[in-house]
C-alpha positions as CSV (number, residue, x, y, z in Angstrom):
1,X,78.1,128.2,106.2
2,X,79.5,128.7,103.0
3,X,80.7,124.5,101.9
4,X,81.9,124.1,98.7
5,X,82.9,120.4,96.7
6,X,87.2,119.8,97.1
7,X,86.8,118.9,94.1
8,X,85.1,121.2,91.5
9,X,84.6,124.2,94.0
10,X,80.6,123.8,93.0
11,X,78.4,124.9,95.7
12,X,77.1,123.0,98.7
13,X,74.2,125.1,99.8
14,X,71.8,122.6,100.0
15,X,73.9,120.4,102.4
16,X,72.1,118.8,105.6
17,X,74.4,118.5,108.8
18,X,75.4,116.2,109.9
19,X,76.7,115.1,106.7
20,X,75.1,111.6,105.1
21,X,77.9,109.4,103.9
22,X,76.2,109.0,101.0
23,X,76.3,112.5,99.9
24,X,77.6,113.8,96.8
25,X,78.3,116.7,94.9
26,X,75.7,117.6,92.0
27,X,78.1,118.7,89.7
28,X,80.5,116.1,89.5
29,X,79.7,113.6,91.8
30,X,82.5,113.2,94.2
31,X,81.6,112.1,97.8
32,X,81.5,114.3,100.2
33,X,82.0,112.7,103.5
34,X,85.5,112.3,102.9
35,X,88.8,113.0,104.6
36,X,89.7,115.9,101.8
37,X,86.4,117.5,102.6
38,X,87.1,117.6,106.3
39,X,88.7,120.4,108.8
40,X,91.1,117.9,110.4
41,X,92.3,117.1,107.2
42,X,95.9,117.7,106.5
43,X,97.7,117.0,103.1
44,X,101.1,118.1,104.2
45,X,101.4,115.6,107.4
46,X,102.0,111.9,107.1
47,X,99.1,110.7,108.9
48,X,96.3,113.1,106.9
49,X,94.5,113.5,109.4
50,X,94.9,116.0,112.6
51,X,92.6,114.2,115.0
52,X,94.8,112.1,117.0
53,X,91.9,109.8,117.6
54,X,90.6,108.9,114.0
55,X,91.8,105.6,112.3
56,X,94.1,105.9,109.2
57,X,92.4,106.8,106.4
58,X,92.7,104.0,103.6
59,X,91.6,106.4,101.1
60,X,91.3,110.1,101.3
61,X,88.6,110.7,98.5
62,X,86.4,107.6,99.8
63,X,83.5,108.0,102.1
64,X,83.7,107.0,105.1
65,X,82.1,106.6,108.7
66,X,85.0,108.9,110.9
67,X,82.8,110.2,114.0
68,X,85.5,113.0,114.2
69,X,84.1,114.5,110.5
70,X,83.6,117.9,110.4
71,X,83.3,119.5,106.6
72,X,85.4,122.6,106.1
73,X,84.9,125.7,104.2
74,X,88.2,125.9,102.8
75,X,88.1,121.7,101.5
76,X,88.2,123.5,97.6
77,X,92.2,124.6,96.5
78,X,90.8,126.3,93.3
79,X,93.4,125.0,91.4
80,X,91.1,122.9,89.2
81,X,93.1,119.8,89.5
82,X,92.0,116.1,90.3
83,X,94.5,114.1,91.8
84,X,92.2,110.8,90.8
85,X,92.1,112.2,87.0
86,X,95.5,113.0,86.5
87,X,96.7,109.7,87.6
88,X,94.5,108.6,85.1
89,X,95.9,110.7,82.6
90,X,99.4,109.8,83.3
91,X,98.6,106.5,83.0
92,X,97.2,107.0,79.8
93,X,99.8,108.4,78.3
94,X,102.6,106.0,79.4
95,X,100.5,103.1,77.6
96,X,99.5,105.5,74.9
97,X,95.7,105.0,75.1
């Protein structure tokens, strides 16, 4: 299986299934039992998640302990945007840091 990081699109080859919740990406870190890093994850519906059966995430790029994980091959968009980032950056520039 061919995993990469939602985030960066940096390789996961070296990942162990099941997934740890404690594992991260070596490149930049982000967590990779996560909602955005799963098959059943949706970012056009309302609820995020497709499995009917999984609580509400309360964060999508937080691990988590969802039984119904499963990490997807397509998690990475490739358009080399972080949602946490640019919040971060807009924020920045309304208070002119």
């Amino acid at each position: 299986m061919n995993f990469q990081c939602y985030r960066c699109g940096n390789p996961l080859a070296g990942m162990i299934l099941p997934v740890s919740r404690r594992e991260e990406c070596g490149n930049c870190g982000a967590e990779i039992h996560v909602c955005r890093m799963c098959v059943h994850y949706r970012a056009n519906r309302q609820q995020w998640c497709a499995e009917e059966r999984a609580e509400p995430p309360s964060s999508t790029e937080r691990a988590n302990f969802c039984d119904y994980f499963a990490p997807s091959e397509r998690a990475y968009s490739g358009d080399g945007s972080d949602p946490t980032q640019d919040a971060l950056d807009q924020l920045s520039s309304l208070f002119k840091d």
